[in-house]
KOLMAR-504216 format. One record per residue: residue in three letters; x, y, z of N, C-alpha, C, O in turn. Coordinates in steps of 0.02 Angstrom, whole numbers, plus 50000, padded with zeros to 5 digits. Layout:
BEGIN
ALAXYZXYZXYZXYZ
...
This chain:
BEGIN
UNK527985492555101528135498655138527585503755125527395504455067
UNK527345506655165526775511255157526835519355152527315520755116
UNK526645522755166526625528255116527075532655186527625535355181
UNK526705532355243526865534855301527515532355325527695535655373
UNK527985527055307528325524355314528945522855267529415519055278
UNK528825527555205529285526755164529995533655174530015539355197
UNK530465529055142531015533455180531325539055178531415539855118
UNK531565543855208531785549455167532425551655166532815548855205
UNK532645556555128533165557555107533665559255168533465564855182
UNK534015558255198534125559055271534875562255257535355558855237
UNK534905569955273535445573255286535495578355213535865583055200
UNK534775574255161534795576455080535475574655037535775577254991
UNK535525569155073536075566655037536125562554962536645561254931
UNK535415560754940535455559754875535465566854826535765567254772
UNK535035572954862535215579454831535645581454825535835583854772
UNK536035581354887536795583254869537385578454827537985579654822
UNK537165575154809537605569054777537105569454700537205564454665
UNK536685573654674536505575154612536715581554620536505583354565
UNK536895585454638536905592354640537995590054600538265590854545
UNK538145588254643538945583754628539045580854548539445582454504
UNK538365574854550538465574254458538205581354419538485582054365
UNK537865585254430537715591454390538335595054371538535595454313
UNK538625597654422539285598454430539695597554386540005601954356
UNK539735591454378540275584254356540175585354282540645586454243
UNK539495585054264539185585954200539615590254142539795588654085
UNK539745598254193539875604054155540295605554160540575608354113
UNK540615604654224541335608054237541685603754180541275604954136
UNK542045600654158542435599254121542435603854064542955607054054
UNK541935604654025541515610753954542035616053971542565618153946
UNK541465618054050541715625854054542515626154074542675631654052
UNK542865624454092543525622454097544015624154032544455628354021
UNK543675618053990544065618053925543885625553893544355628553868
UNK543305628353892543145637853882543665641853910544125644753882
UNK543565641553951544105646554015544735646954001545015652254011
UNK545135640753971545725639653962545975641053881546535640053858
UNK545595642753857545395643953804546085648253762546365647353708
UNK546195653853823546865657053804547605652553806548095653353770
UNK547525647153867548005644053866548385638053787548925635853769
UNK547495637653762547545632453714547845636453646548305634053614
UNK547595641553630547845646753594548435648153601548785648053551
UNK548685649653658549355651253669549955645553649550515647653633
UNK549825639453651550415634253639550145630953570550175625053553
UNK549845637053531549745635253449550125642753437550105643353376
UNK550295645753451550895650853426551585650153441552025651653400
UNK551725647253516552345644653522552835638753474552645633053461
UNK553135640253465553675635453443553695628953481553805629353542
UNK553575621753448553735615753533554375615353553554635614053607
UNK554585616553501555505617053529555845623353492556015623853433
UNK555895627453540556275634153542557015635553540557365632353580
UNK557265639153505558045641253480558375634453439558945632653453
UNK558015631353393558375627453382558585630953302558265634053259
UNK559335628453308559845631953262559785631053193559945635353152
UNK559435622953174559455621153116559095622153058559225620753000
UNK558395625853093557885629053054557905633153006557875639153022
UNK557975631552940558095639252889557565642052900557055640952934
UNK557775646352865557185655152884556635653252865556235652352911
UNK556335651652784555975647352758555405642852811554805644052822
UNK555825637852834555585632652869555045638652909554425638752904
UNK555385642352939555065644453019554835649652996554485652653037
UNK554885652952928554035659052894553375650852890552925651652932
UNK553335647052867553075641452848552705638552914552125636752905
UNK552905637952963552845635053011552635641053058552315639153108
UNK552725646953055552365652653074551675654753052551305658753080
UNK551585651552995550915655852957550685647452983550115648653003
UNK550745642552991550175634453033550085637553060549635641053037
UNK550365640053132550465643053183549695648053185549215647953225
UNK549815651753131549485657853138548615654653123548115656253154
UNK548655650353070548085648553059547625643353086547045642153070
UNK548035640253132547865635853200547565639753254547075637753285
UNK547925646553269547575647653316547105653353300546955657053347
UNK546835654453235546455658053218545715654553221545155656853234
UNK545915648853206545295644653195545005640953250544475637853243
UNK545305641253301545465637053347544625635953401544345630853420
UNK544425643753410543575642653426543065641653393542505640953417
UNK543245641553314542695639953271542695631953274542185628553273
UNK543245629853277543465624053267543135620253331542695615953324
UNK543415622253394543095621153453542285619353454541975614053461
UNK542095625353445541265625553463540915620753390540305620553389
UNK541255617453338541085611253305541295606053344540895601553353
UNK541695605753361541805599953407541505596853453541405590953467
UNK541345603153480540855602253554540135601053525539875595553535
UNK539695607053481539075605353472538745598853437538225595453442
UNK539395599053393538985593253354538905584953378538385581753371
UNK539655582053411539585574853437538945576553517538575572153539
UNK538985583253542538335583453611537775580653583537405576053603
UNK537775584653527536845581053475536735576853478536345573353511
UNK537355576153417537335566153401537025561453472536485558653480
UNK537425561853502537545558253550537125556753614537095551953653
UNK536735564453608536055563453666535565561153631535105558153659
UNK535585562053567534935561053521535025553253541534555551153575
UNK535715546853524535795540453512535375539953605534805538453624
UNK535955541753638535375540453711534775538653714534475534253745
UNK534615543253672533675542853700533445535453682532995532353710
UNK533835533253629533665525253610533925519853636533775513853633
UNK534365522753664535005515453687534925516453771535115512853817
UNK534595522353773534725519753873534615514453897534935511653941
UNK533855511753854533655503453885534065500353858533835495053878
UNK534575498453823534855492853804535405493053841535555487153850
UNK536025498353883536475498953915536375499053969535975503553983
UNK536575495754018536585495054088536665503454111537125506154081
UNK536325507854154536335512354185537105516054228537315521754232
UNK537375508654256538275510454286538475513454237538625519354240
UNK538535508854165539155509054103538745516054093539065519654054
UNK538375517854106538265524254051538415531554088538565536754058
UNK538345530754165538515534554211539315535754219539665539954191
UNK539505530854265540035528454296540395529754239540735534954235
UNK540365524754187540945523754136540995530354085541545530554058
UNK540625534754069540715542154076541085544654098541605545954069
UNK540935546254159541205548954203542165548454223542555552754241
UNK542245541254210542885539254194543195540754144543795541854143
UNK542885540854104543315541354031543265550454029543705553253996
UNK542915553354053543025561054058543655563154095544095566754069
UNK543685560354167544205559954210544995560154198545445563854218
UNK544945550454128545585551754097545855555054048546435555254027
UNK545045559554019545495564753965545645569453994545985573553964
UNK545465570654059545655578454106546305574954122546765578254100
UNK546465570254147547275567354179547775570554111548225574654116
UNK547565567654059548055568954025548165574853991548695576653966
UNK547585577953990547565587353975548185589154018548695591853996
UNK548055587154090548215592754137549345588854126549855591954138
UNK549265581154100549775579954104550255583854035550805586554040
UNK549855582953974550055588353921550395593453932550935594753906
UNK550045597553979550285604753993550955605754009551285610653992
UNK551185600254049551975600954069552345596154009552865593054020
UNK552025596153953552535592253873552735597153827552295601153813
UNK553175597853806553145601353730552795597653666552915591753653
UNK552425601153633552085596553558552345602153509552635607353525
UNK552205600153454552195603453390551465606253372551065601753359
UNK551185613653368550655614453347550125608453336549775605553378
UNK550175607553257549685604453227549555597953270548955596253269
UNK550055592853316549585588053369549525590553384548945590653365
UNK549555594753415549445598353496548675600753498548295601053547
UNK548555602753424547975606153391547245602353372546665604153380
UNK547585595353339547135589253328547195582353414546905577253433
UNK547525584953428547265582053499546935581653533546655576653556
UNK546885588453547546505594653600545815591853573545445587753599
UNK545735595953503544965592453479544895585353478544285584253477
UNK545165580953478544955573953489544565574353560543965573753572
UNK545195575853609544785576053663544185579853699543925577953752
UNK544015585553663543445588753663542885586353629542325587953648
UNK542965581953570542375577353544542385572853610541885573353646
UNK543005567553635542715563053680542345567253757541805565453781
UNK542695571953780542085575353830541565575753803541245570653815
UNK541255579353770540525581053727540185575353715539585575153728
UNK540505570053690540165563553672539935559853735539345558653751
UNK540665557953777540175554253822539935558753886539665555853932
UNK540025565553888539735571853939538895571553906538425571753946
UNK538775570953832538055571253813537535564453845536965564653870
UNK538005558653832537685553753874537535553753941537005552753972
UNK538195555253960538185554354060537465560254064537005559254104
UNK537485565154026537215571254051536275568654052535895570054098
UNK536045564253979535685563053964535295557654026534715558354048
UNK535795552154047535605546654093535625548954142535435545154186
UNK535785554254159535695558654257535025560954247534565559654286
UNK534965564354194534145568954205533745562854178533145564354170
UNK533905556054162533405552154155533325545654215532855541854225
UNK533885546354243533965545254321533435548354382533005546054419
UNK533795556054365533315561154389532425561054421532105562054473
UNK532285558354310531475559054308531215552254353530605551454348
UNK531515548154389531285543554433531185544754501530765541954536
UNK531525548154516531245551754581530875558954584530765562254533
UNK530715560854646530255566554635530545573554600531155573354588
UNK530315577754588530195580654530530745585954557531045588654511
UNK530975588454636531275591654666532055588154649532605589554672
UNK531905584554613532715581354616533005580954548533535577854542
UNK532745583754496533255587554437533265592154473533755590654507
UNK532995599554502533415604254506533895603454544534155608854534
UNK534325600054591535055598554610535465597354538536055598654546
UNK535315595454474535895594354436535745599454404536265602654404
UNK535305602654373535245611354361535685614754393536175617254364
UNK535555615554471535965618554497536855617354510537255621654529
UNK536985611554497537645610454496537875613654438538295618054444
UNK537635611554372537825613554322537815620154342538385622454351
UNK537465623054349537285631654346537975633054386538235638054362
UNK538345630354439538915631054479539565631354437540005635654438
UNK539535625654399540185622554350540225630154305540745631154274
UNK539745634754302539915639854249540015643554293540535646054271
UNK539945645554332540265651154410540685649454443540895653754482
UNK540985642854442541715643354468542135643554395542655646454405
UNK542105642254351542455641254293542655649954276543165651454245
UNK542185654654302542265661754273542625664554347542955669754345
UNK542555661454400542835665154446543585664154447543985668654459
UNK543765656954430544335655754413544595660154390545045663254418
UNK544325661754321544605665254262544675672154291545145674754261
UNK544415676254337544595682054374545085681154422545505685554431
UNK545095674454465545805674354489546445673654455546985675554478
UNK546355670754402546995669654366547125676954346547725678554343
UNK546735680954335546705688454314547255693054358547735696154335
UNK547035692454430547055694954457547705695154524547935699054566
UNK547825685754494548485683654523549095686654482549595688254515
UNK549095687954401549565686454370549975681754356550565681754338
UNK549465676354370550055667054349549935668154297549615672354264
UNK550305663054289550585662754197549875657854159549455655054194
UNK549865657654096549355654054072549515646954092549065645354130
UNK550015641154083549965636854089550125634654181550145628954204
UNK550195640054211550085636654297549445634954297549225629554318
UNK548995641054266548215642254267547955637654247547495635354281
UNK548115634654189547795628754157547835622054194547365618454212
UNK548565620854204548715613954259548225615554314547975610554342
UNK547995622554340547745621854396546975619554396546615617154439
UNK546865621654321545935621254325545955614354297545455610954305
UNK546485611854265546195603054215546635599454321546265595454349
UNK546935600354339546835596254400546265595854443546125591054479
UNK545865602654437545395604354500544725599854447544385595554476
UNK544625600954391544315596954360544345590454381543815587654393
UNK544925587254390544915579654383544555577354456544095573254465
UNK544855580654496544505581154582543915580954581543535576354598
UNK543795586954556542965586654555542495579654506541975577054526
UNK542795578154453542595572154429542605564354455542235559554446
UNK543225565454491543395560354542542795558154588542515552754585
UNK542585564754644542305565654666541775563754672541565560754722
UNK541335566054600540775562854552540575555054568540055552354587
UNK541375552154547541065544454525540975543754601540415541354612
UNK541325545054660541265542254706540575543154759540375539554806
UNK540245550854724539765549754740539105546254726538625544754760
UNK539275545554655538745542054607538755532754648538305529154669
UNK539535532054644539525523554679539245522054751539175516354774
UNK539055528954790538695529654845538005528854852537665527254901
UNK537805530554783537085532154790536715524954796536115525354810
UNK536995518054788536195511854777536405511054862536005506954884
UNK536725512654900536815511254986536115515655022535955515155081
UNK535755520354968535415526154996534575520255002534405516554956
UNK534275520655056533905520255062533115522955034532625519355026
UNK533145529855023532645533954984532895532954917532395531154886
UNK533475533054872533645531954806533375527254789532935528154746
UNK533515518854818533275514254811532285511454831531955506254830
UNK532245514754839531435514054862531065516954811530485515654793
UNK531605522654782530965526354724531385523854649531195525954594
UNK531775520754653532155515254605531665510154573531495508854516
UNK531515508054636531105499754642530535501454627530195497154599
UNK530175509154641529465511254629529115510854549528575509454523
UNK529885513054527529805514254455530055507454415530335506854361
UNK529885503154458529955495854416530615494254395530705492954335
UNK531015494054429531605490754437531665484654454532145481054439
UNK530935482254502530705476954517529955475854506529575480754505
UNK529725469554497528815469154483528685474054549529025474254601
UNK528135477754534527865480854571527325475954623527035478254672
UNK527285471454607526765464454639526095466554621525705461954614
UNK525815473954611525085474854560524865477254644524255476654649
UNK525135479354701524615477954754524505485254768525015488654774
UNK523935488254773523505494554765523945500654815524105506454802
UNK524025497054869524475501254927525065505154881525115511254875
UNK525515499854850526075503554793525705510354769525865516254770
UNK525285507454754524945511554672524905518354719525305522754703
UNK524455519854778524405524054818525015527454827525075533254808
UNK525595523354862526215526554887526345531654853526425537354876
UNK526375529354776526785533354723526435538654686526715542154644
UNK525765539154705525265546554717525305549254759525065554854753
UNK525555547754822525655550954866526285556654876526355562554891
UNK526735550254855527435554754857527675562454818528115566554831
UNK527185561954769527345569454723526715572154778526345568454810
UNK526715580654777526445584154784525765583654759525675578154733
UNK525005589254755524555585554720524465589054640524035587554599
UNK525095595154631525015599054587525545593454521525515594454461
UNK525975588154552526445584754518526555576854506527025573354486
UNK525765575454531525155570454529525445566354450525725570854419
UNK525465562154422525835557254332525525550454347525585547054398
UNK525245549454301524995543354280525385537454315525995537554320
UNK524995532454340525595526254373525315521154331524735521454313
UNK525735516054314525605508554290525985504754322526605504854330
UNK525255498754357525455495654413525435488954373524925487654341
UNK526035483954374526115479754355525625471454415525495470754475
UNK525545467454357525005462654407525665456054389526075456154344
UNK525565450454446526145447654455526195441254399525855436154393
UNK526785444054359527115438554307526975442754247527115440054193
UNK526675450454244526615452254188527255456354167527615457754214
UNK527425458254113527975460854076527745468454102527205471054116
UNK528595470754103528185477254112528105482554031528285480853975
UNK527835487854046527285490053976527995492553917528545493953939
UNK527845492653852528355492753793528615503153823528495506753872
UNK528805503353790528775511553811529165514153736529665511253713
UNK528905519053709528945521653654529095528053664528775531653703
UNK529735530353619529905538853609529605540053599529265543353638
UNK529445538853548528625545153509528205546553535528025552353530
UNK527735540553588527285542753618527405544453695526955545353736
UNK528165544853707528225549253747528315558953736528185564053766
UNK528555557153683528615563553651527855568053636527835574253631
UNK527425564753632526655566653644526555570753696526235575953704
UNK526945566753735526395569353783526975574353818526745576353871
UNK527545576753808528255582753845528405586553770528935589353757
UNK527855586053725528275592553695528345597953699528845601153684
UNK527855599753720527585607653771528585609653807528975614253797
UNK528615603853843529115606953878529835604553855530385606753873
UNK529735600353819530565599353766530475605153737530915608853758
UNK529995609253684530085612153631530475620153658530855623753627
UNK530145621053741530225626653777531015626553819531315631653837
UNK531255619853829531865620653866532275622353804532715626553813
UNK532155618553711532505620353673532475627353638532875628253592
UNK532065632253655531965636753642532365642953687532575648353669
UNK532365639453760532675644053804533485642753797533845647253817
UNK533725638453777534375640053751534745642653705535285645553708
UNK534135640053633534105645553582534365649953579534895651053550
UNK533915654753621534205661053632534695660953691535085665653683
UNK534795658453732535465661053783536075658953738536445663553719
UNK536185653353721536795653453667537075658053596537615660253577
UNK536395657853573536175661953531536515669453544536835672153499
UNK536455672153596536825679353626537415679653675537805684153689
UNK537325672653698537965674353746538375666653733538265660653739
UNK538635668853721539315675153733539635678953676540065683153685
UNK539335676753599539445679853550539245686353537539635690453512
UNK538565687953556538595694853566538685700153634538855706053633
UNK538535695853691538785699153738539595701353764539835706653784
UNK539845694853753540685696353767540925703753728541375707453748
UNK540475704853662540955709653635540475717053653540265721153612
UNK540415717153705540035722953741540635727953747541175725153756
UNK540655732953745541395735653790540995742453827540445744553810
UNK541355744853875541265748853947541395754153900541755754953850
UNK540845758353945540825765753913540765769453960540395774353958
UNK541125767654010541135770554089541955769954089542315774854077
UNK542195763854104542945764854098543265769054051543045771453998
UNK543915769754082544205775354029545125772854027545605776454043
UNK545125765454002545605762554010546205759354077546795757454075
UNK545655760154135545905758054201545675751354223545455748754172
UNK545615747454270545455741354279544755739154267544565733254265
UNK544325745754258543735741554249543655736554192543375731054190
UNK544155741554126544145739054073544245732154068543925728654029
UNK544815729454117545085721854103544685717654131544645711854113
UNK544215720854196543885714754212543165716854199542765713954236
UNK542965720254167542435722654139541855717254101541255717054113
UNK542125714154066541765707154035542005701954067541655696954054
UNK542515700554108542575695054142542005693254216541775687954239
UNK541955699354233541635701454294540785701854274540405697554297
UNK540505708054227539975708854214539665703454146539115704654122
UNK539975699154128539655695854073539815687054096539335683454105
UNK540325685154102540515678354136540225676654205539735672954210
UNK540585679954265540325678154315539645681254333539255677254359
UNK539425687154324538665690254339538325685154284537775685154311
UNK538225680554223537775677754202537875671954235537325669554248
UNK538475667254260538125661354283538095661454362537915656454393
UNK538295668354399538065667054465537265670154450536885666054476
UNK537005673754430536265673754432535755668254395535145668054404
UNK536215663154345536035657254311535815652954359535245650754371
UNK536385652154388536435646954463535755649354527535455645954569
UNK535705655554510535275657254568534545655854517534035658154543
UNK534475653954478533765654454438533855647654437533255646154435
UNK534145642154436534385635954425533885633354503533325630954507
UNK534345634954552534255636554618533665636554653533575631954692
UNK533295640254648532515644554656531965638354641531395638054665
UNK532295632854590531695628554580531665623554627531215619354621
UNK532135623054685532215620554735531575620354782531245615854809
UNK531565630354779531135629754842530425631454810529935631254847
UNK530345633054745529635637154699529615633054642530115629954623
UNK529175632854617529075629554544528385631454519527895627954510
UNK528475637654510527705642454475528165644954417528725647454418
UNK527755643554369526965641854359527095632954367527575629054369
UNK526415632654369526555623454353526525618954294526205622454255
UNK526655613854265526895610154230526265608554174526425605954120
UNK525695609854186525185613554139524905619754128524375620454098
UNK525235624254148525065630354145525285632054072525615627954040
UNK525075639354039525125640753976525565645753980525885647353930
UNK525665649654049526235655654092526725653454063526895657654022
UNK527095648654063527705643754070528085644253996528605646953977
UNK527635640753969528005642853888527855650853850528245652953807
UNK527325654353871527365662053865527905665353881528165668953839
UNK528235664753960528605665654000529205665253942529395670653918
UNK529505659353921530075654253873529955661053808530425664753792
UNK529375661653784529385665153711529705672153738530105675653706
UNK529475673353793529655682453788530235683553794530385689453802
UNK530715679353792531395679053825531745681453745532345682253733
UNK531175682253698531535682353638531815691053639532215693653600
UNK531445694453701531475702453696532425704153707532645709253680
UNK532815700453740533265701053739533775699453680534375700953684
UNK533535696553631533985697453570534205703253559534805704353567
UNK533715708753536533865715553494533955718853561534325723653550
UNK533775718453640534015721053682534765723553685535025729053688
UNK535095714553683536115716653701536265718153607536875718753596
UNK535965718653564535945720653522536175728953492536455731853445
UNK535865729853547535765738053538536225743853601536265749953608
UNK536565736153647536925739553657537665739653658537925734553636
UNK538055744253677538845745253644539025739053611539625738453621
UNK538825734053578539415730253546539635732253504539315735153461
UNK540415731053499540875732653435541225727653430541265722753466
UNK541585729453368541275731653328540375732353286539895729153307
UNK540355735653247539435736053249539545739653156540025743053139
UNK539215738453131538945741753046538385743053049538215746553000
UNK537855741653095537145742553065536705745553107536245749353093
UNK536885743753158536105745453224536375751253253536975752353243
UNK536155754053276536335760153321536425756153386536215750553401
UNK536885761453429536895761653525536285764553528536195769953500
UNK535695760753570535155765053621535535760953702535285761553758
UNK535765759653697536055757353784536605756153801536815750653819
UNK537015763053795537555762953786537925761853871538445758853883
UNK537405765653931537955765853961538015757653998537665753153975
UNK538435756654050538685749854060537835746854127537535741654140
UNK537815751154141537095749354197536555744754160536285739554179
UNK536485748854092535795744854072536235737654043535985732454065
UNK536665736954012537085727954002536815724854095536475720254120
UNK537125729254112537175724654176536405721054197536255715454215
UNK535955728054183535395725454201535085719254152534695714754167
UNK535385721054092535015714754043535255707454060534955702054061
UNK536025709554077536205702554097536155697654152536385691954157
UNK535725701854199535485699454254534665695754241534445690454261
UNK534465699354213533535694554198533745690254147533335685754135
UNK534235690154116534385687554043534535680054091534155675354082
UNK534885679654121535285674954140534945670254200534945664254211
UNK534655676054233534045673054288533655667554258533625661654277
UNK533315671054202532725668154169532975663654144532725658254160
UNK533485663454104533745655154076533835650654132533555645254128
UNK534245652154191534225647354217533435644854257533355639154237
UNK533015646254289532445647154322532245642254274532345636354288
UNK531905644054208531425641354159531655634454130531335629254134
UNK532255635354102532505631254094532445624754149532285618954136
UNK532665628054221532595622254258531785617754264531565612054254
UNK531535624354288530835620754282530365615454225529885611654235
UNK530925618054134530555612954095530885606654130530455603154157
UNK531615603954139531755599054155531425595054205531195589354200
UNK531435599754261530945595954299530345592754280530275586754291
UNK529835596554249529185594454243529105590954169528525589454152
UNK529555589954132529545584854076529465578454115528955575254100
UNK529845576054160529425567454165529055566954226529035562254264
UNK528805571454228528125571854289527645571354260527145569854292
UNK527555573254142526955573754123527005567454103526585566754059
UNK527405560554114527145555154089527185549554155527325551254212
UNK527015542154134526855535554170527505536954211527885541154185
UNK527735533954275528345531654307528845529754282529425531354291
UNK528475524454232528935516454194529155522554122529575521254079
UNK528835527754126529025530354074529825538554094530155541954055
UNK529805538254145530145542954179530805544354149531005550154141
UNK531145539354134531965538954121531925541254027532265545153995
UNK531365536954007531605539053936531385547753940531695552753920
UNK530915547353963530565554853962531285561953991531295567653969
UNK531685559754029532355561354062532795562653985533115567253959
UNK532645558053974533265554653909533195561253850533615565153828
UNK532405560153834532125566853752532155573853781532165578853744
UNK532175574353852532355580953869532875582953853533025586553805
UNK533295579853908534085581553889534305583553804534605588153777
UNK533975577553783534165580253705533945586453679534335590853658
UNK533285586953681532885594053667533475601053699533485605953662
UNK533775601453744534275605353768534805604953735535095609953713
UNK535015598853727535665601353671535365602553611535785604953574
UNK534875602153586534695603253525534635611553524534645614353469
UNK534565615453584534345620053581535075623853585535105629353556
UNK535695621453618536325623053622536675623453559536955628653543
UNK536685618153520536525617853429536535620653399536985622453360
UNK535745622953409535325628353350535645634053380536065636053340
UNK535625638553445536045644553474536605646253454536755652153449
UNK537135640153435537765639453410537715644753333538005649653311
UNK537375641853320537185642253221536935648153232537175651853189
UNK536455652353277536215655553255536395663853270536175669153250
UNK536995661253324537585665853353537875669953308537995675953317
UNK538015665953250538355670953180537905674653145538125679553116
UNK537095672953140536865675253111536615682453142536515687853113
UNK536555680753212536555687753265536835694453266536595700153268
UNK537775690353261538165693253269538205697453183538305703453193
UNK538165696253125538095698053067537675704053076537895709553059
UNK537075703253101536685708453104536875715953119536825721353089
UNK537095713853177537345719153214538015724353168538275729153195
C-alpha cells in the first residue's frame, strides 16, 4: 500500500473510540472521589437500625469504629489508590510484551465494570461499617490496579499511531473529571439524597465502561487502526523501501522517529526499557513533574480556599464545587483538548520543559491565598477573582503540557519501539500522581 493510498480515519472514528477509552480510563477514579460523601456517610450509619438488643455499651463501642472509620476514610483512600497505580504501571512497562494486548485492555476494562456492578449493587444492601469499610478499599485497589494497566497499554497503544492520537485519551480523561464535578453540582442542586446520587453515578459509570469495551472490540474492523498496527510490526514489514517511506511520510515533518525496517525472515529488533528511557526522559521527567505539582495543590490546598465575597448565601455552597472542581477540569479538558489542533513548542524544543518548571510559580501562589485554616503565611489574594484566575492557568497548563509530553514521548523513539515507549510514560505520570500525593501534606503543613 503506498503512501498516497494509505487509509484514513474515516468519520475519525478511531479518535473517537480513544477519546471513549480515555474516558473509560478515569471516570471510574473520579466517581469513586465524588461519592466520597456517600462512602462516609454509610460508615456512621448503623447497618441495622433500632435494634432493641444492643446494650448501651455495645453501641458507645460501635460508635467510636464508626467514628474512626470515617475519619480515616480519605487518608485511607488516597493509599489505596496511589500506591497499587505505581506498582502496577511500573510492572506494565515490563510485562506488556509478554501479555497479549486484548487481556490487558479488554480484560481491564471488565473487571473495572464488575467492581462498578457491584458498588452500584451494594448501595441498595445494608453492611456493618468495618466490611463495608474494607470492601470499598479492596475495590479501589482493584480499580487502580488494573485502571494503571489498562491506562498504561492505551497510551502504549496510542504511541503506534500518529502522534495526534494520544491527545483523544488526554482528552477523554480530561472529560471523566468534568462530568464527575458536574454531577456533583447536580446532586447539589437537586437535593437527592446521597445514596440515589451514588446508585446514579456507579450506574452511569458502568455504561460508560460498557461502552468502552465495545468500542475498544470495534477498533481491529478499522481499516486506518490496522494499517498503522501492521506498520509497527505486528507483521514482517517485508524490508521493502516503499514501507520505510510510508511511515515517514505519515507523521508530519516536525514528528519525523527513527524507523527499523525489518529484511525478510529476520527477528524483529530486542527492545530495551532503559534504552528507551534514553532517549524520552526529557519528557517522562516533565509529564512527572507536571503532576507533581497539580496533585501536589489540588485539591489539598485548593479545596480549602473559602469565599471572601460570599456572606453565607449560595455562593458559599457552591463556591468550591463550582470554582475549584468543575472550573479546573473543564479548563483541564480544554488544555487536554488544544493538542488536537496545536502542539507548540515541539518535541525538541527546550520551551517545553521550561514551560513544565514554571508551573512551580503556582505553589506559593494558592498558597497565599484565603486558605483556612492557615498558621503561617499571610492572605496576599484574598479576594475570590484572583483563585479564580489562578485556577484557570493552573489547570489549563496541566492539562495542555501534560498532554503534549504524552504525545511526543514515543515520537522520540524507533516505531518497533512505540508501545513500550507508551508503557514508561504512563508510568512517569503516575509516578508524578504519587510523589503530588506525598507532597500534598507537606504543602498543606506549610501553610
Amino acid at each position: 500500500m503506498t503512501a498516497i493510498n494509505a487509509p484514513r480515519d474515516k468519520y475519525n472514528a478511531v479518535w473517537i473510540i480513544f477519546f471513549i477509552l480515555g474516558l473509560g480510563t478515569l471516570l471510574p477514579w473520579n466517581f469513586f472521589m465524588t461519592a466520597t460523601m456517600y462512602f462516609t456517610s454509610r460508615l456512621k450509619d448503623p447497618a441495622v437500625e433500632g435494634s432493641a438488643n444492643l446494650t448501651a455499651n455495645a453501641t458507645v463501642v460501635e460508635g467510636d469504629a464508626r467514628n474512626v472509620l470515617e475519619s480515616k476514610f480519605n487518608n485511607v483512600m488516597t493509599l489505596c489508590a496511589m500506591v497499587p497505580l505505581l506498582i502496577f504501571t511500573c510492572l506494565n512497562s515490563f510485562i506488556h510484551q509478554r501479555i497479549p494486548q486484548n487481556w490487558r485492555i479488554a480484560g481491564c476494562l471488565s473487571v473495572i465494570l464488575v467492581v462498578f456492578l457491584l458498588t452500584a449493587v451494594l448501595v441498595k444492601l445494608d453492611m456493618d461499617p468495618l466490611p463495608f469499610f474494607s470492601l470499598t478499599m479492596i475495590k479501589i485497589i482493584c480499580i487502580n490496579s488494573f485502571g494503571a494497566v489498562l491506562q498504561g497499554s492505551l497510551f502504549g497503544l496510542a504511541g503506534m499511531l500518529p502522534a495526534s492520537y494520544t491527545a483523544p485519551i488526554m482528552s477523554g480523561q480530561g472529560l471523566a473529571g468534568t462530568f464527575a464535578a458536574f454531577s456533583m453540582i447536580c446532586a447539589l442542586a437537586s437535593g437527592s439524597s446521597l445514596q440515589d446520587s451514588a446508585f446514579g453515578y456507579f450506574i452511569t459509570a458502568c455504561v460508560v465502561i460498557f461502552l468502552a469495551i465495545l468500542s475498544y472490540l470495534a477498533l481491529p474492523s478499522m481499516e486506518f487502526f490496522q494499517y498503522h498496527l501492521e506498520s509497527n510490526g505486528s507483521r514482517p514489514a517485508g524490508g521493502d523501501e516503499e514501507n520505510k517511506m510510508n511511515l515517514l511520510k505519515k507523521d508530519s515533518p516536525a514528528e519525523k522517529r527513527p524507523v527499523v525496517s525489518l529484511t525478510e525472515g529476520e527477528d524483529k529488533p530486542t527492545i530495551s526499557v532503559f534504552a528507551i528511557f534514553k532517549q524520552i526522559w526529557v519528557m517522562a521527567l516533565s509529564v512527572c513533574f507536571v503532576f507533581t505539582i497539580t496533585i501536589g495543590t489540588f485539591p489539598a490546598v485548593t479545596v480549602d480556599v473559602r469565599s471572601t465575597v460570599a456572606d453565607g448565601g449560595a455562593w458559599d455552597t457552591y463556591f468550591i464545587p463550582v470554582s475549584c472542581f468543575l472550573l479546573f477540569n473543564v479548563m483541564d479538558w480544554a488544555g487536554r483538548s488544544l493538542t488536537a489542533v496545536s502542539m507548540w513548542p515541539g518535541k525538541d524544543s527546550v520551551i517545553l520543559p521550561v514551560m513544565v518548571g514554571l508551573r512551580m510559580v503556582f505553589v506559593p501562589l494558592f498558597m497565599l491565598c484565603n486558605v483556612q485554616p492557615r498558621n503561617n503565611l499571610p492572605v496576599l489574594f484574598a479576594h475570590d477573582a484572583w483563585y479564580i484566575v489562578f485556577i484557570i492557568l493552573f489547570s489549563f497548563s496541566n492539562g495542555y503540557l501534560a498532554s503534549l509530553c504524552m504525545c511526543f514521548g514515543p515520537r522520540k523513539v524507533a516505531q518497533h519501539e512505540a508501545e513500550t515507549a507508551g508503557t514508561i510514560m504512563a508510568f512517569f505520570l503516575s509516578l508524578g500522581l504519587a510523589l503530588g500525593a506525598a507532597l500534598s501534606f507537606v504543602f498543606r503543613i506549610i501553610i
